[in-house]
C-alpha positions in Angstrom: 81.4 75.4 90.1 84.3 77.9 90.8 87.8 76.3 91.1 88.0 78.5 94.6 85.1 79.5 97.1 84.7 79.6 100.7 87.6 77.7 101.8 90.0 79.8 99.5 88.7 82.8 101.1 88.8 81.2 104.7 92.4 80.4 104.3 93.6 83.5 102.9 91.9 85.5 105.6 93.7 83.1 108.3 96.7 83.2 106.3 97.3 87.1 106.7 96.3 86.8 109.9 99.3 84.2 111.0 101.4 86.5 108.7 100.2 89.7 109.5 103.4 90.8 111.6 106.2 89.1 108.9 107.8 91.0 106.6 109.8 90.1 102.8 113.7 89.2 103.5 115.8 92.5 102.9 112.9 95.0 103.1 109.6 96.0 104.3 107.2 94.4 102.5 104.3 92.2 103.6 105.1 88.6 103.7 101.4 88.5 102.5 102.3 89.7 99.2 105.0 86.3 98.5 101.7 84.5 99.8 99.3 85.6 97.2 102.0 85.9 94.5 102.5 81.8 94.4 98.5 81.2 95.1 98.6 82.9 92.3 101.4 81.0 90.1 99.6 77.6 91.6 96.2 78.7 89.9 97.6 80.0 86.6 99.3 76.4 86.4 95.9 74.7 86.5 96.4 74.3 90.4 93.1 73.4 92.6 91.8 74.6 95.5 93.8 72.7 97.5 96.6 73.7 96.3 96.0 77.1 96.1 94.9 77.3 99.8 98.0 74.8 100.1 100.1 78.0 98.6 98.4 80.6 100.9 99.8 78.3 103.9 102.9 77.1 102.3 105.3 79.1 105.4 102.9 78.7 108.0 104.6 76.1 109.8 108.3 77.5 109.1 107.3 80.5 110.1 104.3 80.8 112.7 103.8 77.5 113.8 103.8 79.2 117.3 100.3 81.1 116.1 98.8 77.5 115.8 97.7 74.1 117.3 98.9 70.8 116.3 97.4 70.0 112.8 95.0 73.0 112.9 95.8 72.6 109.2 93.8 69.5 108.7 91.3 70.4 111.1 90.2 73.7 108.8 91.1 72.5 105.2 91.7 69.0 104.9 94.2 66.3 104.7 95.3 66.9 101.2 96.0 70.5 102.4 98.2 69.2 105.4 100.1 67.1 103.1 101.0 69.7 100.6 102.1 72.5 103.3 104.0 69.8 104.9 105.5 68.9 102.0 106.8 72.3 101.4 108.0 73.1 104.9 111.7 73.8 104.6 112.5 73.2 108.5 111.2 75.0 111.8 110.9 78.2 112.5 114.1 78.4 114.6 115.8 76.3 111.6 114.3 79.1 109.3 116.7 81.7 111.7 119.9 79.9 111.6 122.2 81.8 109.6 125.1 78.9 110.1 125.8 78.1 106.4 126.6 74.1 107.5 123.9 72.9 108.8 121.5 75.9 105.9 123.5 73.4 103.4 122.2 70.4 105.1 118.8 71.2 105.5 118.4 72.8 101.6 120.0 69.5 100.5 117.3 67.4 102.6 114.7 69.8 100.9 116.5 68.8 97.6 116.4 64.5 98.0 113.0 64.9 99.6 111.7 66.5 95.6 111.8 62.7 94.5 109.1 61.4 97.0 107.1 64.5 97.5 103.0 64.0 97.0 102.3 65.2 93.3 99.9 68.1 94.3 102.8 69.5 96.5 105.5 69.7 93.6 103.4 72.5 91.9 102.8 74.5 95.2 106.9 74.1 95.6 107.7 75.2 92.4 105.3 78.3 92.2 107.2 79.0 95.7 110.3 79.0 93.7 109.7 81.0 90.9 108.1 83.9 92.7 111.4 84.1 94.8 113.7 83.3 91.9 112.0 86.3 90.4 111.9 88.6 93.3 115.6 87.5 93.5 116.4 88.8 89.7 114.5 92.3 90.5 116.3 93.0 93.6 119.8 91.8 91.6 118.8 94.5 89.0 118.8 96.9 91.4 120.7 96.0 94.2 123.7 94.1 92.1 126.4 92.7 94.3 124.6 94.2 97.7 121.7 91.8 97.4 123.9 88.3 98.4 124.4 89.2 101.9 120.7 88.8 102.8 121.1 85.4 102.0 123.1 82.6 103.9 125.4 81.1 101.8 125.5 84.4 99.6 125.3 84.3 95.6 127.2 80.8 95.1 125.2 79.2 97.8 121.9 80.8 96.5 122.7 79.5 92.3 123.6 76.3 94.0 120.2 76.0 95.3 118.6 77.1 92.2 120.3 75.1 90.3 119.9 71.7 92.0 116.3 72.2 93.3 115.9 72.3 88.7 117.6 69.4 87.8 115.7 67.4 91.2 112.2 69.0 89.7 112.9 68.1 86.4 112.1 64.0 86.1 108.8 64.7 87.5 107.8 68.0 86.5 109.1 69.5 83.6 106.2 71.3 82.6 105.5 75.3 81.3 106.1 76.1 85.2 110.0 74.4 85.4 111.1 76.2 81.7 109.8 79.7 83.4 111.7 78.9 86.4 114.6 77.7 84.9 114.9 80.8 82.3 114.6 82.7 85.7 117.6 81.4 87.2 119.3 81.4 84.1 118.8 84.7 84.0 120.0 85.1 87.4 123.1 83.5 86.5 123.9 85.1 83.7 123.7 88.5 85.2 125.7 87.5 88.0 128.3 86.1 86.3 129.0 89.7 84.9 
């Protein structure tokens, strides 16, 4: 039996559709692409179907809850599915456009306590999440150097903060070949911008 059929393909059809119009931070890329990229982290960790279709809606309600009724989630995929994208919701969409670093702290450091109680399928879907943004972050820091911090809210220290603490909250329950690849990452990210 394949680790992803119908469903898999069901949700990733749906998920470019909620997405379709939604682009990557500082550029013009599909959000689609971030999407597949940790669907496809989740599976190369040993991630089900579940959590894979969990990864392929991981922003939905952050970022296009609007495009969707009240747990339409569970109604197409399933209350494990729910749980996970819950799970990885980092606020609402209009919490998702507030560039006020205060309350951004407040709401990453929410994110941050929340690591320690989060379902066990969800902390592999979070941490494929992540990594593909820590490394999309060390690309564009390659290229962009100093110019790629004010994309983000709290800039370069608030961004390494982040990192850094999301780690050492991952670590107790997940240090696994996923956390070491995301903490070289942002080591590497560190180190680099440190220069």
């Amino acid at each position: 039996m394949p680790v992803v059929g119908k469903r898999f393909r069901d949700a990733l059809v749906w998920a470019a559709e909620l997405h379709e119009d939604q682009k990557r931070k500082g550029g013009n890329i599909p959000y689609v692409s971030h999407l597949l990229g940790v669907a496809s982290i989740v599976l190369e960790h040993g991630g089900d179907e579940d959590q894979a279709i969990a990864a392929l809606l991981h922003d939905a309600l952050e970022d296009q809850a609007h495009k969707m009724s009240p747990r339409e989630i569970r109604a197409r995929f399933g209350d494990k599915v729910e749980e996970i994208v819950e799970a990885c919701t980092d606020g609402d969409p209009e919490e998702q456009r507030d560039r006020d670093p205060v309350r951004w702290r407040r709401r990453k450091e929410k994110y941050i306590a929340e690591v320690a109680t989060k379902p066990e399928a969800a902390l592999l879907v979070s941490m494929a999440d992540k990594l593909y943004n820590a490394r999309t972050i060390l690309e564009d820091f390659r290229e962009l150097g100093e110019a790629l911090w004010p994309r983000f809210t709290t800039g370069k220290e608030g961004t390494l903060w982040y990192y850094r603490t999301l780690l050492a909250a991952f670590k107790p329950r997940a240090e696994n070949r996923l956390w070491h690849e995301l903490d070289r990452t942002v080591a590497e990210i560190e180190r680099l911008a440190a220069r």
